[in-house]
Residue, then its C-alpha position, 0 to 999 in steps of 0.5 A: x479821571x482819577x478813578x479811571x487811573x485808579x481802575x486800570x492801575x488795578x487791572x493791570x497789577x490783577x493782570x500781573x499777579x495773575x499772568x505771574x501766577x499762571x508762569x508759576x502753574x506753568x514753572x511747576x508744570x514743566x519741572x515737576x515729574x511726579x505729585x503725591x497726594x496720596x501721604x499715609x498720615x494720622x486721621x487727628x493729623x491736620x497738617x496737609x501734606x504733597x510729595x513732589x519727585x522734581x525733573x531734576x530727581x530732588x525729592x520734596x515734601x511740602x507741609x502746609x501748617x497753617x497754625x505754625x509758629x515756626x516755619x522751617x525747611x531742611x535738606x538732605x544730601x544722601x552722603x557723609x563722612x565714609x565718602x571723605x577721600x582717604x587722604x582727606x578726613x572730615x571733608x564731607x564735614x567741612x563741605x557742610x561748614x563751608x556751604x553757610x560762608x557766602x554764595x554768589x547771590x549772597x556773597x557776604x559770610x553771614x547773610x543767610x545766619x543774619x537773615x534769620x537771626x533778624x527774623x526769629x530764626x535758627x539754623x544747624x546742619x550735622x553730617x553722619x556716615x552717610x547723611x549731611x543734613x542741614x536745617x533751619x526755622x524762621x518765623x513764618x512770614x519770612x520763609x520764602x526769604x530763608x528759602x532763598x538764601x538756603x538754596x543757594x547752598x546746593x546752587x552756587x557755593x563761594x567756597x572762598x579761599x579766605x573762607x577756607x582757611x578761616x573755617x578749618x579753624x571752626x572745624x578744628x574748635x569743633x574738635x578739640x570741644x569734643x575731646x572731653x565727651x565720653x560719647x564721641x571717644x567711645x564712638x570714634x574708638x569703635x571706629x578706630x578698632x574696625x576693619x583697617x581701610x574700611x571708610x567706617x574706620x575714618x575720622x569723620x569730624x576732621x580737624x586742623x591736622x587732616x584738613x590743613x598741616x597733612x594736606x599741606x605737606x602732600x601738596x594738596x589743595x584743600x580748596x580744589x578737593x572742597x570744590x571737587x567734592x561737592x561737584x561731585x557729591x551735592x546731586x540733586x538725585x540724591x538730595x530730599x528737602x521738607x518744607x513747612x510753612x504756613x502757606x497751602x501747598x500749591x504757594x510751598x510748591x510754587x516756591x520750592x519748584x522756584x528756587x530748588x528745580x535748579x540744583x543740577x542733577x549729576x546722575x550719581x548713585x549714594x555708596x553702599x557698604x556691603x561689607x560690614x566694618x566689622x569681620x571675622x578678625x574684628x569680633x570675638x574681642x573685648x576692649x577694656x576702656x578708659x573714660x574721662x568721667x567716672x563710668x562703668x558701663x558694659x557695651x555687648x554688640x553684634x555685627x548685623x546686616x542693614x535691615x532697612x528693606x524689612x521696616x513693615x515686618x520690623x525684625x529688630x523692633x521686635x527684637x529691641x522691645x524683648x532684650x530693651x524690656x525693663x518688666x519682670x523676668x526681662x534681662x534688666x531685672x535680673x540683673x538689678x535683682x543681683x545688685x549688677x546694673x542700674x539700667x539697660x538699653x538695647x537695640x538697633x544701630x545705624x551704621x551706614x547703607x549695607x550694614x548696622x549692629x545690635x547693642x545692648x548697653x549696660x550701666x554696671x554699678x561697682x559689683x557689676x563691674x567685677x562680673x562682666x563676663x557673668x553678664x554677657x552669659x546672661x544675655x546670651x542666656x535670654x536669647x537662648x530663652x528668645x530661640x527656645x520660646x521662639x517668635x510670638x505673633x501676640x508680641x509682634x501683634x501688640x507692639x504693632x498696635x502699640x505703635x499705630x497707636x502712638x501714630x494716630x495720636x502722634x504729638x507734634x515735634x518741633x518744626x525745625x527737628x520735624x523736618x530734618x528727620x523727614x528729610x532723612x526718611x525721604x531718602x529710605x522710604x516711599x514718598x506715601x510712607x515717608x510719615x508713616x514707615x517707622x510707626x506702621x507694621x504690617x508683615x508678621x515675619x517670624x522668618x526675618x526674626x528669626x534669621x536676625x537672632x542668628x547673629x546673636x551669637x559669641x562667635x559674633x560679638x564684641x564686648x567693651x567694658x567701660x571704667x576708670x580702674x582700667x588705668x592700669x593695664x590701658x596699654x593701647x591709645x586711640x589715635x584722634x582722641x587720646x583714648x586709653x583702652x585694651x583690646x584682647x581676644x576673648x579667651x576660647x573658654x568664655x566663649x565656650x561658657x557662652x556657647x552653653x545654652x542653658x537657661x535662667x529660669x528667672x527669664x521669661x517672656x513679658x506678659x500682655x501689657x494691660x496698660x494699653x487703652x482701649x477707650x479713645x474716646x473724647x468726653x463732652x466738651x464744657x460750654x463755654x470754656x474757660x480761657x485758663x485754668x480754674x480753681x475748682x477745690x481749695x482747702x488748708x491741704x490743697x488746691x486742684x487746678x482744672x481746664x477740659x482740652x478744647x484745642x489739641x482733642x485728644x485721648x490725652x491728659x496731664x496731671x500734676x501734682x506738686x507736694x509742697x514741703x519746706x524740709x525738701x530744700x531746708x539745706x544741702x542734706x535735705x536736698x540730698x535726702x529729698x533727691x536719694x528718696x526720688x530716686x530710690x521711688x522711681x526705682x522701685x516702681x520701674x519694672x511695674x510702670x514700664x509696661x504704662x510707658x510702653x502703652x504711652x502713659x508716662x510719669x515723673x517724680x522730681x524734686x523741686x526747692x519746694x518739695x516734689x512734683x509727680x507728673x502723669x502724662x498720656x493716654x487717659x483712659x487707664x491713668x486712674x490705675x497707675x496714680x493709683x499704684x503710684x500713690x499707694x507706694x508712695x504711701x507705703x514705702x520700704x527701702x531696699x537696703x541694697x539698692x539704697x547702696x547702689x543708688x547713693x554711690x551713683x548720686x555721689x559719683x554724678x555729682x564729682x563727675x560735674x568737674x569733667x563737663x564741659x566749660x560752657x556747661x559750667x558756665x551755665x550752672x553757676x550762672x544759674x546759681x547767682x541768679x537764684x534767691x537760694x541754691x545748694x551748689x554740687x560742692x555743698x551737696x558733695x560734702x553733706x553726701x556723707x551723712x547720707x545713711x540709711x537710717x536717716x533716710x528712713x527717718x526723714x521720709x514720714x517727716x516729707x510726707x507729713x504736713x504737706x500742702x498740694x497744689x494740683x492741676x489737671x488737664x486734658x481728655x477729663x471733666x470736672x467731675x473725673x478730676x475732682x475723683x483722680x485728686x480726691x484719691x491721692x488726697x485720701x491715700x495721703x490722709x490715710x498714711x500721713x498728716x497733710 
């Protein structure tokens, strides 16, 4: 009889699980439109991966991971801070804080934050001139809980008035914690110094002023304008979600199609901003800027069009890789050669849907400073070299193979960032592409380089250069920040001077990047590997380390390489002379090793409290030829007395602008300072910087070099006998130069 009871309970809960399944198959039957199974991912991708297109137009894609730690989903809501009212700025912000403070299903504050902080999980959500996005992880078995509670997010929002007036304050706090940051004054005073009245120009964070006193006095209710706001803004049709969990797609489908076919779909279209912030009266400037910290920094940007539509051609890539390049004959080398600058980063900016500019930013050391205008003759004179050379198919053909390469054997990201940037590339391109967009090119379009070459012109530029001796003649003052700057028409006569298209015979064209592996494949795997590392050579001067890949199966090794010297740590001026000697190394390798980044074969030197770590990571094939190079230098090095100069004062100038960080961030380091058996504070390292001297320096670097002990491990695509060859290399050039 018991059995019988047993029996037909059994059958029923089969019954039910399975009449449950069938209205789940029927759910996704009826609320979805479109399935995508066709996603262009990386053949070593083992990740599984559908598109869904929901009757209510939400866009979703479901990852299915089934080694995951972390679970996690985001969404995207295609709007952000230039939809704010005008009356109302930082309102899409503050919609953002106010979707975590309750929901009906889950009306108390902090259940979705509870929720996840109880099961290993984390969330955040940032809102950008036309994206609000909002995310979070979660250990796996506990996704479809978060999932819940974060859909109430876009289903049905409190918005509470208590809540209200209580948040205005967070977002204020926000605010004032980001007044010290160089980065956001910068920003919102590109912002500030656009087209009067175009939706760039607002303040997009928001604070008390805008959002409680301002309103208060217009009579407006800031409540109604929040309830207003994402009514008419949280439209399914303009919303993506990426989900990834541990579970096979048709669970994470049943899911999603569960909790999100509900959001409603209000039929809107995402704004587009044609016309670009910044017009005729706003180029042709220059501002002279004051920061907070001790910078000097050259800012070059031109107004360009929105080219989204062109990702397969890729015209500003190819544009980023030449006047962004760090080899010899590339802008960034010329001006180091003249003692101008110590880094250069150029390339696309997103601005919002119809428009973006191209900058190029320089790090100016204290000559630089005084020869802005000489600089941006400089760049002018490169890309006069880019117009005169023209468009090379052989430059578009190698980034575009660098690129598929770095696609094919892609590391994998975090879950949580994963997620949110496929959230937001749900919105800009093709479901099948949705991976693969802004890896893979595949249309050579000289034309589109060429048209986009065409604003870089002085008649379209703006130029900001960045420093503390501006004080004196900062007349204007940024109105959210306090930001004290000058803006000034760039006299007729620069602007002549540049508009001279004569060329600097010291700028050229890179050459092929020899760097690029051609060899993929997996050598044998051991029998019976070990779980860990194992010693594999040991003697008085050094010990390697070894274990052969048998999980990730890539083209990849690491190796590591850590130089134990008791002088590197000894007291505030060996610590100094320890990280000037690092940092003039890394210096005078940069131009030759870019290439190897470029190719993603990367490499790091730091110094440590015992001494140094050189670390090389990526592709295996030719890391030979850069350890190689690598070691050879390092066993050979010659400071250069200039650069020596510049380096120091930037070191001695980093560590006086730790004052001007952040609280948190102090509070931080000197945690982190009395838990330590023994630490150097910044003030200690500050007052031994005087005794940094040339001659010293090249006193003290044999001294380093010598008597070191080497504790090595590699990692990776190699076996025992490679590895004993790459370490047995660096210990010969060692033995040859120095005393180990």
């Amino acid at each position: 009889m018991v059995n019988l009871i047993i029996l037909k309970i059994s059958l029923g809960l089969t019954y039910f699980q399975g009449f449950r399944g069938a209205c789940r198959r029927y759910s996704s039957m009826v609320h979805v439109k479109q399935r995508y199974n066709n996603v262009v991912k990386s053949v070593e991708d083992k990740r599984s991966y559908r598109g869904l297109l929901l009757q209510n137009d939400l866009k979703v894609f479901l990852i299915s991971d089934p080694t995951t730690d972390k679970s996690s989903a985001a969404m995207d809501v295609n709007i952000g801070f230039m939809s704010d009212p005008k009356e109302l700025p930082g309102l899409a912000h503050f919609c953002e804080h106010m979707l975590f403070l309750g929901s009906e299903k889950y009306p108390l504050e902090n259940e979705y934050s509870k929720y996840l902080s109880e099961h290993g999980g984390s969330s955040n959500a940032s809102t950008s001139s036309d994206h609000t996005n909002f995310f979070f992880d979660i250990v796996p078995d506990h996704l479809s809980g978060a999932l819940d509670r974060f859909a109430q997010f876009f289903l049905c929002p409190l918005f509470t008035e208590s809540a209200t007036d209580r948040e205005v304050n967070a977002v204020n706090s926000e605010h004032e914690k980001n007044i010290p940051s160089d980065s956001w004054r910068m920003d919102q005073l590109d912002k500030s110094t656009s087209k009067p009245g175009h939706p760039y120009s607002q303040f997009g964070t928001g604070n008390k002023l805008t959002l409680d006193t301002i309103p208060k006095e217009l009579g407006i209710n800031v409540r109604d304008e929040l309830l207003k706001f994402h009514d008419k803004w949280y439209s399914s049709n303009i919303m993506s979600l990426a989900i990834l969990g541990k579970e096979d797609l048709d669970t994470l489908e049943e899911i999603a199609v569960d909790l999100f076919s509900g959001v409603k779909n209000k039929d809107v279209t995402s704004p587009v901003w044609l016309e670009h912030p910044f017009g005729p009266d706003q180029v042709k400037m220059k501002g002279f800027i004051v920061p907070v910290k001790d910078l000097r920094n050259l800012n070059i940007n031109f107004p360009i069009p929105d080219l989204h539509e062109y990702y397969k051609s890729g015209p500003g890539h190819y544009l980023s890789h030449l006047l962004g390049h760090e080899g010899p004959g590339s802008l960034l080398s010329e001006l180091r050669s003249r003692g101008w600058c110590n880094s250069l980063v150029g390339g696309v900016r997103h601005g919002s849907k119809g428009f973006s500019f191209f900058g190029i930013n320089v790090d100016l050391t204290e000559q630089g400073i005084q020869h802005t205008d000489s600089i941006v003759k400089l760049v002018f004179q490169y890309i006069a070299m880019l117009k005169k050379e023209g468009p090379k198919e052989w430059i578009f053909d190698e980034y575009k193979d660098v690129m598929s390469m770095h696609f094919r054997f892609k590391d994998k990201e975090m879950p949580r960032s994963y997620v949110s940037n496929i959230a937001v590339n749900l919105q800009d391109y093709p479901m099948e592409e949705v991976l693969s967009a802004s890896y893979l090119l595949s249309e050579w379009r000289p034309d589109l380089i060429q048209k986009v070459l065409g604003y870089f012109t002085p008649n379209n530029v703006r130029v900001a250069v960045v420093g503390k001796t501006f004080e004196s003649i900062a007349t204007e003052c940024e109105k959210w920040y306090g930001t004290k700057y000058k803006q000034e028409k760039i006299p007729e006569d620069t602007i002549k001077d540049w508009n001279d298209e004569s060329l600097c015979e010291a700028l050229h064209l890179p050459s092929k990047n020899e760097f690029i592996p051609n060899d993929f494949s997996l050598l044998p795997r051991e029998e019976n590997p070990s779980q860990f590392p194992v010693v594999i050579k040991e003697s008085p001067s050094i010990r390697v380390w070894y274990k052969q890949d048998d999980e990730f199966l890539l083209p990849k090794a690491n190796l590591s390489f850590e130089f134990v010297s008791p002088m590197a740590y000894l007291d505030p001026h060996c610590c100094n002379m320890t990280y000037m000697f690092v940092l003039l190394f890394k210096d005078s390798l940069n131009e030759y090793a870019y290439a190897a980044e470029l190719a993603g074969l990367k490499w790091e030197l730091t110094n440590t409290k015992y001494g140094m770590v050189l670390g090389i990571g990526g592709y295996n094939n030719k890391q030979h030829v850069l350890l190689q190079k690598i070691i050879e230098k390092l066993t050979n090095f010659k400071i250069d007395p200039k650069r020596f100069e510049i380096l120091k004062e930037n070191y001695i100038r980093g560590l006086k602008n730790f004052e001007a960080e952040q609280p948190y961030q102090h509070a931080v380091y000197f945690l982190a300072v009395i838990l330590s058996e023994q630490a150097w504070t910044k003030e200690e390292l500050l007052n031994a910087a005087a005794d940094l001297t040339l001659e010293r320096m090249e006193a003290f670097i044999p001294q380093i070099l010598s008597r070191m002990f080497i504790e090595s491990l590699v990692h990776g695509n190699v076996d025992i006998k490679t590895a004993l060859s790459l370490v047995q290399s660096v210990e010969d050039q060692l033995n040859d130069s120095v005393s180990l």
